[in-house]
C-alpha positions as CSV (number, residue, x, y, z in Angstrom):
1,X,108.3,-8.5,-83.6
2,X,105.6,-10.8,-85.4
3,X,102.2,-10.5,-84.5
4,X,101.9,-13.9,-82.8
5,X,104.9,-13.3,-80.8
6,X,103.3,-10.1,-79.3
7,X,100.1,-11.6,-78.3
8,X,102.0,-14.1,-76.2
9,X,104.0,-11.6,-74.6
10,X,100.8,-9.6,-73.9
11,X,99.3,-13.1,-72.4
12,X,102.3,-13.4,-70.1
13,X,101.8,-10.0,-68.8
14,X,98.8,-10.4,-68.2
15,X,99.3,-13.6,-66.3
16,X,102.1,-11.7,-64.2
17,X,99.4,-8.5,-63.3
18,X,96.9,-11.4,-62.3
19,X,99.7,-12.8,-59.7
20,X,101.0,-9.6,-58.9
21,X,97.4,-8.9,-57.3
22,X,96.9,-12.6,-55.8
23,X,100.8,-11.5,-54.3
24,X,99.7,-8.0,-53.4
25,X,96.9,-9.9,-51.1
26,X,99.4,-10.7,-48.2
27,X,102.0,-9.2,-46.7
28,X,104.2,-11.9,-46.6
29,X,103.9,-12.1,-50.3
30,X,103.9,-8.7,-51.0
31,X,107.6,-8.1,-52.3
32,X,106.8,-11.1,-54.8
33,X,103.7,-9.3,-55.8
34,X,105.4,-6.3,-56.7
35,X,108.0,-7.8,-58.6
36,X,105.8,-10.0,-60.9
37,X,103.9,-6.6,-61.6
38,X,107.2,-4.6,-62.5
39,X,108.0,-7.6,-65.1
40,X,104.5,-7.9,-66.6
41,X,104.6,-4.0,-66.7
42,X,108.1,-4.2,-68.4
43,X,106.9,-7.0,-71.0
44,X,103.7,-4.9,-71.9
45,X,105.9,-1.4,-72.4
46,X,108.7,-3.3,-74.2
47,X,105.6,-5.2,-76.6
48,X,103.8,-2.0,-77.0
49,X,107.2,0.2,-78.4
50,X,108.2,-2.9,-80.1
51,X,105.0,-3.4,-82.2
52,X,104.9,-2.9,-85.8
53,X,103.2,0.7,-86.4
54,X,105.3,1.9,-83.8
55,X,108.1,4.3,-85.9
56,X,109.2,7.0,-83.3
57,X,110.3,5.9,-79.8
58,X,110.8,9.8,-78.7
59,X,107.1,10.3,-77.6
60,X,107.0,6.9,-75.9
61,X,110.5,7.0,-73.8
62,X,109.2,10.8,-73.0
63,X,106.1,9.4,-71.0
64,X,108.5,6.9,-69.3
65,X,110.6,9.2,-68.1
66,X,107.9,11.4,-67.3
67,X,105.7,8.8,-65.5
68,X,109.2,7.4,-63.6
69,X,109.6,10.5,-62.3
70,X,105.9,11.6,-60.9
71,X,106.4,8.2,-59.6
72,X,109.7,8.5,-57.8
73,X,109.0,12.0,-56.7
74,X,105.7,10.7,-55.0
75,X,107.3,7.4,-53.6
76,X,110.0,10.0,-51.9
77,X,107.8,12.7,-50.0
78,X,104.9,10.6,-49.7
79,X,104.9,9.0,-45.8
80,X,103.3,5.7,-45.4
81,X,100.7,6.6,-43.3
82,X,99.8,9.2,-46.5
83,X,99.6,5.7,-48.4
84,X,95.4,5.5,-48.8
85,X,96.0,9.6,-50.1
86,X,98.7,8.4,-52.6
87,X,96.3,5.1,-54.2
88,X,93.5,7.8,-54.5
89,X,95.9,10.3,-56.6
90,X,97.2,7.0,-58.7
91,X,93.8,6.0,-59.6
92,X,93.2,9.7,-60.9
93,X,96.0,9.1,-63.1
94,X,95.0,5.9,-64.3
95,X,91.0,7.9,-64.8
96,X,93.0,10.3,-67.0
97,X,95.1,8.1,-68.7
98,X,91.6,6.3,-69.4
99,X,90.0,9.8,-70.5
100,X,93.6,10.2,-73.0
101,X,93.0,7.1,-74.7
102,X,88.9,7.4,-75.4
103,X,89.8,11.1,-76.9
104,X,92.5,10.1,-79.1
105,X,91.1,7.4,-79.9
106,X,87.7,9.6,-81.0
107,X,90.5,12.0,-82.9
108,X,91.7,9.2,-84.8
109,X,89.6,6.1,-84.9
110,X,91.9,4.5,-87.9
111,X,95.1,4.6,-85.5
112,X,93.4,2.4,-82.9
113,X,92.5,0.0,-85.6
114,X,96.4,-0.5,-86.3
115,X,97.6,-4.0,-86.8
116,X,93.7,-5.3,-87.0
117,X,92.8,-6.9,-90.1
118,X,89.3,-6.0,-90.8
């Protein structure tokens, strides 16, 4: 996948996680909310594995299935009046994912720089 053809698919996610929120608002709008997020979320993954200094998918499909399963384990025993408990424990793994990211990207400053012309 070309460059330019990435960015726009980046844009359009975006765009979808910026409705999915305006959906999120309401209740009545809720479902449509959460289905724009799970195909902007779906465009960014499929981008992301998809981009040029991408070679191994292993480590990649590992932390989907990983994450789709903390996910689908929480979505089962979780009740909905625990649902304020179960935001506040997904915003810790968004913190750490945030925390992953700034170290690696400390480790190996060259590896963020990938597809950037400088």
């Amino acid at each position: 996948m070309n460059e330019q053809a990435l960015t726009i698919t980046y844009l359009i996610a975006a765009i979808l996680f910026i409705r999915s929120l305006g959906g999120l608002s309401r209740q009545e709008t809720a479902g449509r909310g959460n289905l724009f997020g799970m195909i902007g979320m779906a465009l960014a993954i499929g981008a992301t594995m998809f981009h040029p200094s991408v070679q191994d998918f292993n480590l990649g499909g590992l932390a989907i299935i990983v994450g789709a399963g903390v996910g689908i384990a929480l979505a089962i025993r979780v009740q909905m009046t625990g649902m304020p408990q179960l935001v506040a424990l997904l915003h810790s793994f968004v913190g750490l994912a945030a925390v992953l990211v700034g170290i690696s990207t400390y480790l190996a400053p060259s590896a963020s720089d990938a597809g950037h012309s400088t």
